[in-house]
C-alpha positions as CSV (number, residue, x, y, z in Angstrom):
1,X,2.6,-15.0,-97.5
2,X,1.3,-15.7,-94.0
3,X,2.9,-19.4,-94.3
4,X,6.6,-17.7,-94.8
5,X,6.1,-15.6,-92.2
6,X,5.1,-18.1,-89.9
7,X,8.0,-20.5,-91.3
8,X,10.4,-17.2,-90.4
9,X,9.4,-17.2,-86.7
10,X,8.6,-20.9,-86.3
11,X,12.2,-21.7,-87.3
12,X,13.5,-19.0,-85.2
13,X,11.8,-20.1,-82.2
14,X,13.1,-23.5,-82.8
15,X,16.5,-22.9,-83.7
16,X,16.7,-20.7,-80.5
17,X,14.8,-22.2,-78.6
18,X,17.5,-21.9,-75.4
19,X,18.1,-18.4,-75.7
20,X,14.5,-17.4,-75.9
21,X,14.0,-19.4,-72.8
22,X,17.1,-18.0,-71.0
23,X,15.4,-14.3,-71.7
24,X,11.9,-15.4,-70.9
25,X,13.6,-16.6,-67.7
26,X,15.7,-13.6,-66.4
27,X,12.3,-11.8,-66.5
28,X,10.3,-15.0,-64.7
29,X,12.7,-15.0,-61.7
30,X,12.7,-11.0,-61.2
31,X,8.8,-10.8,-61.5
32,X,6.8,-9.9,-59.0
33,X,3.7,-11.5,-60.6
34,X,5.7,-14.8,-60.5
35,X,6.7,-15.4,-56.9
36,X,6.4,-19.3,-56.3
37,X,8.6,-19.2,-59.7
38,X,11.8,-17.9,-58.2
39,X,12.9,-21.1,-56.2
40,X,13.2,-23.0,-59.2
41,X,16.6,-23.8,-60.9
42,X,17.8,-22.5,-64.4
43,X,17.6,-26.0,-66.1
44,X,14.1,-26.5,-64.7
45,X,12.6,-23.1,-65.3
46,X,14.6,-22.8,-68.8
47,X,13.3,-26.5,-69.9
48,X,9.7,-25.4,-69.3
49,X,10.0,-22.5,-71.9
50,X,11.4,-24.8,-74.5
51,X,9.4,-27.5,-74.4
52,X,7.0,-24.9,-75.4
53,X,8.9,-23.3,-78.2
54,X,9.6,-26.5,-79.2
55,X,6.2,-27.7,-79.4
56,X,4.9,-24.4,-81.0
57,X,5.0,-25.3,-84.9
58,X,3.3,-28.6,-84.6
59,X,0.6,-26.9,-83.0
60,X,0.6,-24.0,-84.8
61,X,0.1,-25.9,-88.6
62,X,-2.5,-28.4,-86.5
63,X,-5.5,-28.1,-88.6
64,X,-7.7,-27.9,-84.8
65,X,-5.0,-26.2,-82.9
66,X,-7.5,-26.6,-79.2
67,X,-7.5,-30.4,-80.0
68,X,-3.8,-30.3,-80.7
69,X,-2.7,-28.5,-77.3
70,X,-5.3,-30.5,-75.1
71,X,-2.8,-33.1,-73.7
72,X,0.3,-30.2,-74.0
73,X,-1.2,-27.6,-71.7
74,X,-2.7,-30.2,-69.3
75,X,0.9,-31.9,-68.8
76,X,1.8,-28.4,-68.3
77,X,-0.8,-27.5,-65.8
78,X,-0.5,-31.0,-64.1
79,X,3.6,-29.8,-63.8
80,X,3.0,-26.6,-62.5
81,X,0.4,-27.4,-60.0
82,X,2.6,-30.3,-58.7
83,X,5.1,-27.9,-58.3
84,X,2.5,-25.4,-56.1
85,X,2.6,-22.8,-58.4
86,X,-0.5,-21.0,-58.1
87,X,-3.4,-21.1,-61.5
88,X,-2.4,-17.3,-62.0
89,X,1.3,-17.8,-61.9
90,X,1.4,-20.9,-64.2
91,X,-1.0,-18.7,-66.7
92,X,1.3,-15.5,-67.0
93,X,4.5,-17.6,-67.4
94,X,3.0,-18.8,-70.2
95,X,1.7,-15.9,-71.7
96,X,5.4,-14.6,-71.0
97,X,6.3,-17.4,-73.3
98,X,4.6,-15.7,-76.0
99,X,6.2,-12.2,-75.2
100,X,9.2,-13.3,-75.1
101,X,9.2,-15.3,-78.4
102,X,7.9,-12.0,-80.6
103,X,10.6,-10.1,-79.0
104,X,13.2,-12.0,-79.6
105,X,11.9,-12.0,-83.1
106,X,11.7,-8.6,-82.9
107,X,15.5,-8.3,-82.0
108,X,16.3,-10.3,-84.9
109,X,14.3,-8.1,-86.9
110,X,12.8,-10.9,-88.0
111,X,9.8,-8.7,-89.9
112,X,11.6,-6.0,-91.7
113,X,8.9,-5.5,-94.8
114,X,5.7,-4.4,-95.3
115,X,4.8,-7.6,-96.3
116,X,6.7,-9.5,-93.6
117,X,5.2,-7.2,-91.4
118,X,1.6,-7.9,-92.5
119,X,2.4,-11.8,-92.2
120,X,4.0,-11.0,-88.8
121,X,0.2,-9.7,-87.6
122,X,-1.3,-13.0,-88.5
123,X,0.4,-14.8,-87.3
124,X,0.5,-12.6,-84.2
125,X,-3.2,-13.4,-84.1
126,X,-2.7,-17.3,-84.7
127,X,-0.3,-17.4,-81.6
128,X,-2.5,-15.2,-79.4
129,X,-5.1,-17.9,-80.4
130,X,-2.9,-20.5,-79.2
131,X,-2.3,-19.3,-75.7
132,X,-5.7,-18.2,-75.3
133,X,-6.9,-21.7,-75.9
134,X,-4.1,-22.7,-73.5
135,X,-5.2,-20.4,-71.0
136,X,-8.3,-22.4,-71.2
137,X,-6.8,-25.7,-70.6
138,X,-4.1,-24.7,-68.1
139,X,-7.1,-23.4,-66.0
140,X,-9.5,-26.2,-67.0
141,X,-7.1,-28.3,-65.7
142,X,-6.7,-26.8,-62.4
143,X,-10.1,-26.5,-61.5
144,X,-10.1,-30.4,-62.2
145,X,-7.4,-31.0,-59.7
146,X,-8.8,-28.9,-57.4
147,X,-12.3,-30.2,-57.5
């Protein structure tokens, strides 16, 4: 059960990958948390989000998902920072990234049973677990730069 419902939002996120970005974008370049974002072009800013969404079922099915997104969320960090975007900037674009993946799902109405819908909430919980380990990284990484 939790496997389809992953499956359902995995290929979502892959198949629209672009769009998903493009959204996760208008709200990137209006934020006020994301400032040193807002220079950046719509092909680089759009390719950051789908290199994630792209990347997000081979690290979801990883059998030690931290392991998995080690060398991911460090290139990301290493990216960022070489771009001067400040630690909590780089974070909440990412977490963003999440937001905008389950509401694009949610547009879709991607979960419409009460099955689907229990699914949805673990797998809600697996992709929370992923960002919060990339949280870790990202910032892990940062302070090694830094240091």
């Amino acid at each position: 059960m939790f496997k389809v419902a992953a499956d359902k939002l995995l290929d979502l996120v892959e198949l629209r990958a672009e769009d998903i970005a493009k959204e996760w974008w208008k709200n990137v370049r209006q934020n006020p948390r994301t400032p040193s974002y807002h220079p950046l072009t719509d092909r680089e800013a759009v390719a950051q989000a789908v290199l994630f969404y792209k990347n997000l079922r081979r690290i979801y099915y990883s059998e030690n998902p931290y392991e998995e997104e080690v060398p991911y969320f460090s290139q990301y960090a290493k990216e960022r920072y070489g771009e001067g975007m400040p630690l909590q900037e780089a974070i909440y674009a990412m977490v963003l990234m999440r937001r905008h993946m389950w509401l694009f799902a949610e547009y879709q109405d991607l979960f419409t049973s009460l099955l689907d819908m229990y699914g949805a909430i673990q797998v809600i919980n697996r992709t929370v677990l992923i960002t919060d380990y990339a949280t870790f990284i990202i910032a892990q990484k940062y302070h090694e730069m830094t240091a």
